[in-house]
N, C-alpha and C positions, 0 to 999 in steps of 0.2 A: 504494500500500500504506500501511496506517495504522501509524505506529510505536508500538511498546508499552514503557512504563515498568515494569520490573520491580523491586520493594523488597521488600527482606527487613528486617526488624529483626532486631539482634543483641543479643547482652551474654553476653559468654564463648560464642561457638558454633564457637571455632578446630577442635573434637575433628571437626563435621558438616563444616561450610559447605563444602570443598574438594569434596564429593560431587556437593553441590547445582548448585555452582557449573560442574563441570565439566558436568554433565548438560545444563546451559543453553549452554553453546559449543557442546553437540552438537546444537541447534534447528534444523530443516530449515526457519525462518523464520528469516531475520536482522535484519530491521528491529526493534533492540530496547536498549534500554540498559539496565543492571542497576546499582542503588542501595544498596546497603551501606547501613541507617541506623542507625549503633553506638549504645548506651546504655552509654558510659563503660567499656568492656571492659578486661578485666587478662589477657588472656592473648594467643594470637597472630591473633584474628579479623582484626583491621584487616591483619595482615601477608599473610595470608592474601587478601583484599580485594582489597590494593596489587597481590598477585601475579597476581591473575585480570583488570588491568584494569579492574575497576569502581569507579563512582562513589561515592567515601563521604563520607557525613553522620556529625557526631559531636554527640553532646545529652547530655543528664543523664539518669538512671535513671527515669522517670515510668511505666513500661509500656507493654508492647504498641502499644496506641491512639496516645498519645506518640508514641513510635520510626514508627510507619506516616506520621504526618501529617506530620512531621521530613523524611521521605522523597519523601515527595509532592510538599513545597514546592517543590523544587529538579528536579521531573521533568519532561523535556520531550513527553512521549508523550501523545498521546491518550485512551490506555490507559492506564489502573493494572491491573496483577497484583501483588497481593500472595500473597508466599509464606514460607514457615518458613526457616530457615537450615538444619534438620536431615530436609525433604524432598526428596522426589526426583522432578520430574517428567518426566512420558513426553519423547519425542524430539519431539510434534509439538504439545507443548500450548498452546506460543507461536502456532503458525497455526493454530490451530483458535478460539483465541481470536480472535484477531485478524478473523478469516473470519467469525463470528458477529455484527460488528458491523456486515458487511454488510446486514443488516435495521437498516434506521433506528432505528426502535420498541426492541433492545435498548438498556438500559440499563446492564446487572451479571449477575451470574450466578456460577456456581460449575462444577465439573467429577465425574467416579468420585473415590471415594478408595480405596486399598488399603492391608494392611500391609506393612512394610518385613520382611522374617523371619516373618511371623506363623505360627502354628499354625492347625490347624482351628480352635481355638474364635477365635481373630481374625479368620479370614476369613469364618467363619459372619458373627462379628457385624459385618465392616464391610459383607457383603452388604447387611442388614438397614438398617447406616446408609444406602447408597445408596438402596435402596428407600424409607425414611423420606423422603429428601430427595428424591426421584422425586416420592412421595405428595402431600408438601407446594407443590412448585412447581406440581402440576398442580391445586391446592384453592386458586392465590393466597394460600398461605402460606408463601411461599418463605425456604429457610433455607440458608446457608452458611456454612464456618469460615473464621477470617481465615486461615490458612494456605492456602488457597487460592481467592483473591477476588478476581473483574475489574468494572473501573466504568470508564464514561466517564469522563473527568477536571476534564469541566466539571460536569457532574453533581454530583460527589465537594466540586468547589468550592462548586455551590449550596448542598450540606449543609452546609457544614463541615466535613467528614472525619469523624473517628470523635470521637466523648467521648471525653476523660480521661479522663472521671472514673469513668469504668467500668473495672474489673477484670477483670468476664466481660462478653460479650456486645457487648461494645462491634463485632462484626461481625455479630452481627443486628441489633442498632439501625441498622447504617448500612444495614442492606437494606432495613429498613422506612420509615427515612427516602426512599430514592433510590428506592424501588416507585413512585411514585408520578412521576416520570418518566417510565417505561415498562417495558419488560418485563424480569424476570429470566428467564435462562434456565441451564438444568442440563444442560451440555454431555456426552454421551457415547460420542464419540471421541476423548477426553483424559482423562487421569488425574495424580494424584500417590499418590506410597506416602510413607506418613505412619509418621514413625519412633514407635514404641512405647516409650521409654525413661522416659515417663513413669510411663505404665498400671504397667508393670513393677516401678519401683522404690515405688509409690503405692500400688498394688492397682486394679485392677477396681472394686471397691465404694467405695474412697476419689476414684477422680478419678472416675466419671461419676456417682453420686451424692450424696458428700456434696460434692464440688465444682461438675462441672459442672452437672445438674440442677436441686438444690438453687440453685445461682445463677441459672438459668434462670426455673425457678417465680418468685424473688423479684424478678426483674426485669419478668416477665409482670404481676405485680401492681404493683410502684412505678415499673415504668423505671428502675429503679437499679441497681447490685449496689456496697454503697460498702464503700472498701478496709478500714472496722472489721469489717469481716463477710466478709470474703472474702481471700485470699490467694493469687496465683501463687505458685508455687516454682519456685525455681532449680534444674533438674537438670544436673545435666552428664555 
């Protein structure tokens, strides 16, 4: 059996992580060890962490991309899964990934995503996202979130992991880089429910277009999205 490196980045995510975290002890796969990679946290993340048994990494604030590579460093798996501190995945998504890498030729891939509470109008649209990302893998334009993204690990090294220097996108760049290894695949008999606390406190029209989007286009054109022009927020 192939072991898999599980990393989360954090920075203040005490309120979720205990969800996450328990969901992952309840993995009908065990070969796996889980990475805590904190970005200087003030609140009880790390304690949370200590309590669950997992391995933690502590770094300075740089983002997303940052915190994932921080994590990586120190992983002994085969496997990288990267996931959110504030998702939730299914009971089997650890072996089913893992299972998938039994075709030599995969390289990455992604899984369903669903919402955590959502309404019709969320479940409409993350339909729509699945299918999006259905569409895409099968046109060799495969695309996934870092909150839920598996790479071989030698792979992840030839690239270099993810850019800093990216703000968004920094988890399609590393797919487009690692494509070229061999295959992504878009796993669906696994899933994660992807907390909404953003959409919600942001709006709809503020986080997928003038955020995400809008960084997506600009990085479609430059390969960039640089931090003068683009902004994470901090929700809690």
């Amino acid at each position: 059996m192939v072991r898999v490196s599980i990393i989360i980045p954090t920075l203040n995510e005490g309120k979720y992580l205990a969800k996450c975290l328990s969901a992952l002890k309840k993995q009908t796969y065990k070969d796996f060890e889980i990475i805590i990679s904190d970005s200087s946290s003030n609140d009880d993340t790390i304690r949370i962490a200590k309590r669950f048994k997992t391995i933690v990494s502590e770094g300075p604030r740089k983002g997303p991309g940052a915190g994932r590579n921080l994590g990586a460093k120190i992983a002994k798996g085969k496997i990288l899964l990267f996931l959110d501190a504030d998702y939730i995945p299914s009971k089997n998504l650890v072996k089913y990934v893992a299972r998938s890498f039994n075709d030599k030729e995969v390289v990455e891939g992604t899984v369903l995503y669903y919402p955590i509470n959502g309404d019709w109008f969320d479940k409409i649209l993350f339909k729509l996202i699945n299918i999006s990302v259905a569409f895409l893998s099968a046109i060799e334009r495969p695309h996934a979130a870092g909150c839920c993204l598996f790479v071989r690990c030698d792979v992840f090294n030839r690239v270099h992991g993810f850019r800093e220097d990216l703000i968004f996108n920094e988890d399609q760049d590393l797919i487009l880089r690692a494509k070229r290894f061999g295959k992504f695949v878009r796993l669906n008999n696994a899933f994660v429910r992807i907390s909404l606390r953003r959409v919600k406190k942001s709006g709809y029209f503020y986080t997928i277009f003038k955020q995400y989007l809008r960084a997506t286009l600009h990085y479609s054109i430059t390969k960039t999205t640089p931090k003068h022009k683009f902004k994470h927020e901090v929700i809690r």
